[in-house]
N, C-alpha and C positions, 0 to 999 in steps of 0.2 A: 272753214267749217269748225264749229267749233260745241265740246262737248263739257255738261256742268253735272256733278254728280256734289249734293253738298245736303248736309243734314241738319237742320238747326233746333234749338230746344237745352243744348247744353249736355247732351248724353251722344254718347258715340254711335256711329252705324257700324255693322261690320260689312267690309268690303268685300262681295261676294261676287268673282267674276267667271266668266264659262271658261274652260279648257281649252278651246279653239278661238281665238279674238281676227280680224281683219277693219282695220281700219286708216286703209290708206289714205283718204283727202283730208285727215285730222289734223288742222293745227293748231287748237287749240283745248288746254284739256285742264279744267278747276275741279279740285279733291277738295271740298271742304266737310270738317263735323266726320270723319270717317276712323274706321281703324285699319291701321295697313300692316299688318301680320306676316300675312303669308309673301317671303320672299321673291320664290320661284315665279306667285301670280304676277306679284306685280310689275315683271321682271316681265311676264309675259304680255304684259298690258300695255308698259314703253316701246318697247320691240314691235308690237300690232298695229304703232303709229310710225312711219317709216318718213312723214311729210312735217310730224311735229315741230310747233318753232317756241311755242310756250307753255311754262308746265308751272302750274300754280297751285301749292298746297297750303292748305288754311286752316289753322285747330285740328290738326289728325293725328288723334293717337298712331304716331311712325314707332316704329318697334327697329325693323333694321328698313333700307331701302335703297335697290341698285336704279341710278339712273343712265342709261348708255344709249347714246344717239347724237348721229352725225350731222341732223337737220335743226335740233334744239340752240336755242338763239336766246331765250328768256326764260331763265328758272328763280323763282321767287318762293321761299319757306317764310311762312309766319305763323306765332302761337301767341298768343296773349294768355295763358294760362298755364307755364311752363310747369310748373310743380304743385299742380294738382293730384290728387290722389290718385287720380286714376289716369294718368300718364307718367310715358317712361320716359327714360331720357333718347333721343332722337339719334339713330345710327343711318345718315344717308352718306352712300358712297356714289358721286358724281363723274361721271366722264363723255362731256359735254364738249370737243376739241373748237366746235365754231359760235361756242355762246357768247352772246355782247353784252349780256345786264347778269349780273349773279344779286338777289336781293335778298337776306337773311336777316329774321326780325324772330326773336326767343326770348321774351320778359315776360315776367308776374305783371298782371293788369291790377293797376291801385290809383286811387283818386289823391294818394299822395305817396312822395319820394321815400320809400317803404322797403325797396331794394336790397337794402344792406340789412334790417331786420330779417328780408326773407330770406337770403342767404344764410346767413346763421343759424335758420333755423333747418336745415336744411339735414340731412341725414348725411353719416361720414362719408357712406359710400359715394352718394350722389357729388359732394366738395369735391372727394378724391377725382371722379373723373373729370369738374369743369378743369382742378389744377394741373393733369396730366393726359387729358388726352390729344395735344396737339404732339405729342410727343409720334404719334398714329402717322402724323403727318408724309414722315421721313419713309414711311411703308409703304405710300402712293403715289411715286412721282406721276407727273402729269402736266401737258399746258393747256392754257387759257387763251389761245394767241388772239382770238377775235375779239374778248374781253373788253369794253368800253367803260361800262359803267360799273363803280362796286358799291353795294349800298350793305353798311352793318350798322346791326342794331344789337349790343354782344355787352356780356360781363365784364367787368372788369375785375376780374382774375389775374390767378400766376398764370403765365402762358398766351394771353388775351393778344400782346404785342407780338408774340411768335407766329401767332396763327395769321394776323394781319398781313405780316412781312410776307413770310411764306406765300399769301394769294398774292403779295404785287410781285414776288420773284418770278411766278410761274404765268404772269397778266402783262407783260410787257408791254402789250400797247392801251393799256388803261390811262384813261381823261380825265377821270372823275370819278370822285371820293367823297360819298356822304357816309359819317357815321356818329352814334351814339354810345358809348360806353358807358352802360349803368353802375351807378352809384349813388352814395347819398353824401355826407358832408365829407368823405375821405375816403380813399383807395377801400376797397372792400379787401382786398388783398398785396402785399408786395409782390408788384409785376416783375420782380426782377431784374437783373443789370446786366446779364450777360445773351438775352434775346435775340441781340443783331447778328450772331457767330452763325460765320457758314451760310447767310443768307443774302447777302447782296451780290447783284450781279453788274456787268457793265450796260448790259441793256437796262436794267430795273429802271421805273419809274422813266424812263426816256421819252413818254408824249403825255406825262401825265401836266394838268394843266390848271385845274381846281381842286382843289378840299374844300369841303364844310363839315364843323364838326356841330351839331344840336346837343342842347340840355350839357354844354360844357358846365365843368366843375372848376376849372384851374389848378387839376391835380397835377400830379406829379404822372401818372401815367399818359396823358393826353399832353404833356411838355416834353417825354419822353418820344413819345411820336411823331409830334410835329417839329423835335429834332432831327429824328431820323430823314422827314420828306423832306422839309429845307436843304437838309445837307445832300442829298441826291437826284434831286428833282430838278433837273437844268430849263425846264422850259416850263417851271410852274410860275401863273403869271396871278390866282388869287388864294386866299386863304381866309375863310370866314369862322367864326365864332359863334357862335348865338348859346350864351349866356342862361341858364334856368331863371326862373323865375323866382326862385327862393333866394337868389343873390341877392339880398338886397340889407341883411345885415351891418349894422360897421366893420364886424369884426370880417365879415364876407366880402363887402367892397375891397377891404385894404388889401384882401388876400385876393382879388383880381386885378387889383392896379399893381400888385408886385409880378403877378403873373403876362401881366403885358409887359412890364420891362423884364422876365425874364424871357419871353420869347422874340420882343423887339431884339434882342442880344443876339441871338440865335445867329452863328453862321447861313449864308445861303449860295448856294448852286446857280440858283436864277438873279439876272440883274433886276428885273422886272414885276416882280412879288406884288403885290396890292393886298396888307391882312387887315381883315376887318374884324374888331372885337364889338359884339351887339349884345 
């Protein structure tokens, strides 16, 4: 069974739900084009779905948001219009112990590689919390253990590798790793050198088995990461690249073909590796 509540046109709805909910055969439930405000409701809205396997929110002005359920198996947030005027910044607090996909996708939608202008542009307050709020992290322990798939689509910020790490410490049996780290010709910001501290475990990355990283840069933050997986990943058997399409520069090529002999370099965990640079 499965239930769609989703408003299009570019202006928000307010989500406006009754006091008493029952909706036990629910499993599945899409929020798109909404405003989700009021805590308590929504709170009472997850709880009313007791069968829930998939929770999918689309363009919803989220203000704060508790999700808690023992039968949720696929949760997916995506916003194509992160900093728009009339949206806030996104506080969902997850506790999902048998979920297998977590799929997070939060960019400025732009017909070109625009990222790094709209960060900038961006207001202090808003910087301050992409650069410190994994720091929140350490406030919520929690596992992931059913965890399969991780799919990000995330800034590249201070912090950006911390927050990564953190989901494969607490995903121990995660496969697979698709992600994107928005930027534009260079680190939008210095990610830092001391991110790995207090994060690795002996289980970490123990079944994971592929990465793909999209719209690589051959920064320095995305070499810093796929340091980290090589050197703990014992049973990762591929590793993909796939390259933007703006690489295509001289100055751009030279700086991908130094980026493959720095990563060909790279220590690894696994005898079996296969990396593809596309």
């Amino acid at each position: 069974m499965e239930l769609v509540m989703h408003m299009s046109g570019g202006e928000y709805a307010d989500l406006i739900l009754p006091k008493s909910m029952g909706l036990p055969r629910l499993k599945s439930l899409y929020l798109g084009g909404l405003t989700i405000s009021n805590v308590e409701l929504s709170k009472r809205l997850i709880s009313s779905c007791p069968a829930l396997e998939t929770l999918h929110i689309a363009d919803c002005d989220v203000r704060t948001l508790t999700v808690e359920s023992l039968s949720l198996k696929r949760f997916t947030y995506g916003h194509k219009h992160l900093w728009s005027q009339n949206h806030t910044m996104a506080n969902i607090k997850l506790s999902a112990p048998n979920l297998k996909v977590f799929i997070c996708s939060s960019s400025a939608e732009s017909d070109k590689d625009e990222n790094a202008e709209t960060f900038s542009k961006l207001p202090s307050e808003e910087k301050e919390v992409l650069s410190q709020a994994t720091d929140l992290l350490d406030c919520q322990p929690t596992r992931l253990c059913n965890l399969c798939h991780l799919m990000l689509d995330m800034w590249s910020v201070r912090g950006c590798l911390r927050a990564i790490a953190y989901l494969l410490k607490i995903s121990p049996n995660i496969t697979f790793i698709w992600l994107v780290l928005e930027s534009k010709e260079s680190n939008l910001a210095d990610v830092g050198d001391d991110w790995e501290a207090g994060l690795s475990s002996p289980e970490m990355l123990s079944r994971l088995k592929s990465v793909q990283i999209e719209k690589a840069e051959g920064c320095d933050a995305e070499l810093k990461l796929l340091s980290f997986l090589l050197k703990n990943a014992k049973v990762l058997e591929e590793v993909a690249l796939f390259f933007r399409s703006s690489v295509g520069s001289p100055d751009r090529v030279k700086q991908v073909r130094q980026f493959r002999g720095k990563l060909r370099a790279l220590p690894t965990a696994s005898s079996k590796i296969k990396i593809m640079l596309l």
